[in-house]
N, C-alpha and C positions, 0 to 999 in steps of 0.2 A: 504494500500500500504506500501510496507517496504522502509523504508528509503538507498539512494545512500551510498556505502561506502566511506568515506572520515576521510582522520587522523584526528587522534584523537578520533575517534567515536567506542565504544563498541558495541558490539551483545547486551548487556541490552536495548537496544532500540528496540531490534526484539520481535515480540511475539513469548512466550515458544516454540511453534512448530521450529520453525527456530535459537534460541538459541540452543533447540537441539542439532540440525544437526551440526552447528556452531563447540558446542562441542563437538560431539565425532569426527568429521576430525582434531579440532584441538590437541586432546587428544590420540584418534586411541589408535591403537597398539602402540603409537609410539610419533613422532613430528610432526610439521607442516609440511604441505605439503604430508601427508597422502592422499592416493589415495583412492577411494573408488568408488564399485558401486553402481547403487541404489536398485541393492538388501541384497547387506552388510549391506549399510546404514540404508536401513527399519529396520532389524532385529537389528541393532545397536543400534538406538532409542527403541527400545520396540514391535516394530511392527512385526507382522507374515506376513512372507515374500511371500505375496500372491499375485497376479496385480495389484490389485486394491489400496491395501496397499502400492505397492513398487510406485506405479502411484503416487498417491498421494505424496509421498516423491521426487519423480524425479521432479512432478510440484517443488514444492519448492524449490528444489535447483536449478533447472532454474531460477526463481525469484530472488533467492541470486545470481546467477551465472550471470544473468544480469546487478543487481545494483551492482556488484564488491565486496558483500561478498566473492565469490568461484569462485573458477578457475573449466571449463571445458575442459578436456583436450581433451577428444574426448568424442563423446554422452553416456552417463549416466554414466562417470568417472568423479566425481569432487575430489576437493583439497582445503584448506585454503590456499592462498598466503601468502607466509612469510609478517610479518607484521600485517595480519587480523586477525590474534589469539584470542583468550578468551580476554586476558591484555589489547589488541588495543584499 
């Protein structure tokens, strides 16, 4: 189970798969609060952007998206909240 976000607390505590993701939203194109879907995102981490592949990746950020790593802004668009970044 992944741990609740709460200050103070790093993605180092996630396992690699979900540090991934972590950072490349928080990295992106760009800064925080980078949008993404989960088929950007699969191919973003490594991954060929197939269903099964992008599935697998949307699990997870739901998970993150749950315990307050990521913001979901509508379904399978997530975001880092300012704040939750890599440094957090």
């Amino acid at each position: 189970m992944k741990p609740h976000w709460e200050e103070g607390l790093g993605p180092a505590v996630l396992a690699p798969d979900y540090q991934r993701i972590m950072e490349v939203l928080a990295s992106g194109n760009g800064m925080r609060g980078e949008r993404m879907d989960c088929r950007q995102l699969a191919a973003a981490v490594g991954l060929e952007p197939v269903p099964a592949k992008v599935e697998g990746v949307r699990s997870k950020a739901k998970r993150l998206a749950a315990r307050g790593w990521l913001a979901e802004e509508r379904p399978r668009l997530f975001s880092v909240p300012v704040g939750r970044g890599i440094g957090s």
